[in-house]
C-alpha positions in Angstrom: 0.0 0.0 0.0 0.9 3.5 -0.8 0.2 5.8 1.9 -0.2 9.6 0.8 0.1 12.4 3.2 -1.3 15.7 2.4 -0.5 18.9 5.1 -2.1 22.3 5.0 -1.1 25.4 6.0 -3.7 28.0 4.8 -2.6 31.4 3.8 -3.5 34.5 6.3 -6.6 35.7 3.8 -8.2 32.2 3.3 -11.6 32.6 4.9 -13.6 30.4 7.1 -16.1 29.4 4.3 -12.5 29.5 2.0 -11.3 26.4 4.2 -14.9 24.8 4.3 -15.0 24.8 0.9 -11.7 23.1 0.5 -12.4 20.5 3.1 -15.2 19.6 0.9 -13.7 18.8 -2.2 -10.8 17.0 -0.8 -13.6 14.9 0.5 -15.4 14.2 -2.7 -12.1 13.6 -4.3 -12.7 9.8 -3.6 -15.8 9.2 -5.3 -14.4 10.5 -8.2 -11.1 8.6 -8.5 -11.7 5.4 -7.4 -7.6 4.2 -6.8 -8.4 6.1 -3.7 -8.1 3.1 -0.9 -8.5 5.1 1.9 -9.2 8.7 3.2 -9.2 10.1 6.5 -8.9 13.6 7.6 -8.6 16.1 10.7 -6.9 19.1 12.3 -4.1 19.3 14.0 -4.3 18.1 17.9 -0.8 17.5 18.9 0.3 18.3 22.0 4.0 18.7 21.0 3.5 22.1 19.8 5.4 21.3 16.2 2.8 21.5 13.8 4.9 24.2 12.0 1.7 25.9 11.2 0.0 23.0 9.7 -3.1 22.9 10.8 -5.5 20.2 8.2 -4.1 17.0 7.0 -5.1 14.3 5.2 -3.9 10.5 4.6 -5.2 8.4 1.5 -4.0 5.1 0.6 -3.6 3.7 -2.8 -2.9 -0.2 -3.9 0.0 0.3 -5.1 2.7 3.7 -6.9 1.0 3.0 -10.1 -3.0 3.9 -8.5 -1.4 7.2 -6.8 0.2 8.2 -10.3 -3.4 7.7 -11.7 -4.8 9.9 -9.1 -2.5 12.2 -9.0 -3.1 13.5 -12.7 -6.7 12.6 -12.3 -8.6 15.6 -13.7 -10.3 16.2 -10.4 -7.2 16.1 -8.4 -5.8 18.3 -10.9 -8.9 20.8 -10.6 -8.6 20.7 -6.7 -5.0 21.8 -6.9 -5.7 24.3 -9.0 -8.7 25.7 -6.8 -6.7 25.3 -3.0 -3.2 26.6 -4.4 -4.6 30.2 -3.7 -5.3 29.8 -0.6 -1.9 27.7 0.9 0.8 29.5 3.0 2.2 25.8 2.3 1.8 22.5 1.5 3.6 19.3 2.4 3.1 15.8 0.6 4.7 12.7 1.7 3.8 9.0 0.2 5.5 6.1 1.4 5.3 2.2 1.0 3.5 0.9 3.7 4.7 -2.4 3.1 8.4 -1.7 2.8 10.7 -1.9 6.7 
């Protein structure tokens, strides 16, 4: 399994209803690409105080580096980029083999 990690750091003038909207069509994004495995979401709740600023992330989980590829220039995925790039201070990505030590 490919695990995808997806972290938000919204940009000082992205609104309240800015954000909601976001959240929403990162949520739809599975019923529209159907490589997506897994999804799961929330805000940030660590204790540690090293969120950097982060404050929404999300995890998806693919079969395998080909199904992540496929998502990734999905035309939906590629239409949610374009609409939450406005609106990032930053944005971290991480994927990793879940299978591999």
């Amino acid at each position: 399994m490919i695990e995808h990690i997806v972290l938000f750091r919204f940009a000082p003038h992205a609104s309240r209803a800015d954000i909601d909207a976001v959240l929403a069509a990162f949520a739809a994004l599975p019923a529209a690409i159907p490589q997506v495995r897994g999804f799961r979401a929330g805000t940030d709740i660590s204790p540690e105080n090293l969120a950097q600023g982060y404050t929404h992330g999300w995890l998806l989980r693919f079969d395998d580096a080909a199904a992540l590829q496929h998502y990734l220039a999905h035309p939906a995925h590629q239409a949610f980029v374009a609409r939450v790039q406005p609106l990032l201070a930053q944005a971290l990505v991480f994927d990793f083999d879940s299978g591999q030590p």
